[in-house]
N, C-alpha and C positions, 0 to 999 in steps of 0.2 A: 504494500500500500504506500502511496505518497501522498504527502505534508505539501502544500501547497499555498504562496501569497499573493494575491493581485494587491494594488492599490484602496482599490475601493473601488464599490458595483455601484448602477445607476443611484442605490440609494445610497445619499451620501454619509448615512450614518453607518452603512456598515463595512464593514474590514474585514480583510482575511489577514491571518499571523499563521507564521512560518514558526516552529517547533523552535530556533534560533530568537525570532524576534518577539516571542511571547516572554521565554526567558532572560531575553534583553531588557524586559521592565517589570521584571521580578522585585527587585530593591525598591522602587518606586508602591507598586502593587503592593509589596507586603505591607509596608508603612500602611497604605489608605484601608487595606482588611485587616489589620492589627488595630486600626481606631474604630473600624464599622464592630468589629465582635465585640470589643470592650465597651463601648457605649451603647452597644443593641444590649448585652445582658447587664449591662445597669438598667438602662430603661428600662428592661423585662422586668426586672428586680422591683423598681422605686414604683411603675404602675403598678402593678402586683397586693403590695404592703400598702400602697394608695386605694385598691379595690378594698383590700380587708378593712382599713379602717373604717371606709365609711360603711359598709356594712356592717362590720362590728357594732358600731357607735350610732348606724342609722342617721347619718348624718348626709346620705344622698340626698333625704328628702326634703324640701321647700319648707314644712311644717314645719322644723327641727330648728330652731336657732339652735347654732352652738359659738363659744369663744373661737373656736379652732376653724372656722368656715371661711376666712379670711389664708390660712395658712393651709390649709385643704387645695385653694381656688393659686394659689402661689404653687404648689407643689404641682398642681396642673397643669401650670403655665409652663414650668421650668421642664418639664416632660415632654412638653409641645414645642419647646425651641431646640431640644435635643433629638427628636422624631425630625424638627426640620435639620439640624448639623445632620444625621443621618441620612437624608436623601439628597444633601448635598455632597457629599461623602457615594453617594452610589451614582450621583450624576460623574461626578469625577471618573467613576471608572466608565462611566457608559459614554463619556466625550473619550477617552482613550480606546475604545472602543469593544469594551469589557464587559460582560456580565456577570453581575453578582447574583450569584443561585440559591446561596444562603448564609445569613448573614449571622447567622449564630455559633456556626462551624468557621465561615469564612472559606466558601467553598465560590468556587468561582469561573467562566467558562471563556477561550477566546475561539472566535470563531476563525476557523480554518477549511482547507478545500483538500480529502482525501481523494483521492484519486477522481478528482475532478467533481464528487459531488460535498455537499456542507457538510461538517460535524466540527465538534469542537476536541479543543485542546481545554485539560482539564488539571485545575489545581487547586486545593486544600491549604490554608494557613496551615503553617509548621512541618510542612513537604521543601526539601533542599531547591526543587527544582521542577517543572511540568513534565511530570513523569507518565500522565496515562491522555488518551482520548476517546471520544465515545460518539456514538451517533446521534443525530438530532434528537431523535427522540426514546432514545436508551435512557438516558440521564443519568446519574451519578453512577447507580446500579448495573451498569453497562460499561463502565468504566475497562480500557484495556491498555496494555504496557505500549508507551510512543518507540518503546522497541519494534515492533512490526512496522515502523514507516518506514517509508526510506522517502530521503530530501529528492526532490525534482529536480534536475540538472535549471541551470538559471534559464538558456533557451528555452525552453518548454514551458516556464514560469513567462518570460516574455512574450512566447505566442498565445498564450491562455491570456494574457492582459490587453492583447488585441482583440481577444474575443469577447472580452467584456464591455 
């Protein structure tokens, strides 16, 4: 099988990576899915303890004054400018032309061209390197070693980008 790059297809958002240039922005990538995991499982965390309380306390409801509805209505705000850092944080990888598949593992997908049809190149925060790829619609679970590619000679990569 071959790992395969064009520039970029009629759509301009998307991108094929080459097994080489996926792990050319490995250092970059890890940084942005080392901050999307650690602030996605805070968030998880703070809404979470934020649900129990006000159901503990019944303090969801309109009818309920309490002292703490003021520091409730804060706690919700601060969660919601965090949800926003977090899809700014996945715009980022999706302007580099990334997909983040899951944000809690930090599992991540770049799109590439196997033997001439899509699938992606696949990688996990705290993996050295893009070590597996899978089919469009395999998904994580389909996952297989970037052993079986082999690279395209660059000719063959230029006459494929004429065809696009």
């Amino acid at each position: 099988m071959k790992a395969t790059a064009a520039p970029t297809t009629n759509d301009a958002t998307k991108r094929y990576f080459t097994l080489a240039e996926a792990n050319q922005r490995l250092p970059l990538v890890r940084a942005i899915v080392s901050d999307i995991v650690e602030l996605f499982r805070d968030v998880t965390d703070r809404r979470q303890r934020l649900i129990d309380l006000i159901e503990r306390n019944q303090l969801g409801s309109k009818r309920v004054a309490s002292p703490y509805t003021e520091e409730l209505e804060q706690m919700q705000a601060d969660i919601q400018t965090d949800v926003e850092r977090l899809n700014v944080f996945a715009q980022e990888l999706a302007d580099l032309g990334i997909e983040l598949k899951d944000p809690n593992i930090g599992l991540i997908d770049f799109l590439t061209l196997v033997d001439d049809r899509e699938a992606y190149l696949c990688w996990k925060l705290g993996e050295p390197e893009v070590g597996f790829w899978h089919e469009l619609t395999a998904g994580v679970q389909g996952r297989q070693s970037v052993d079986d590619l082999r690279p395209q000679p660059r000719s063959q990569i230029s006459n494929l980008k004429s065809q696009i």
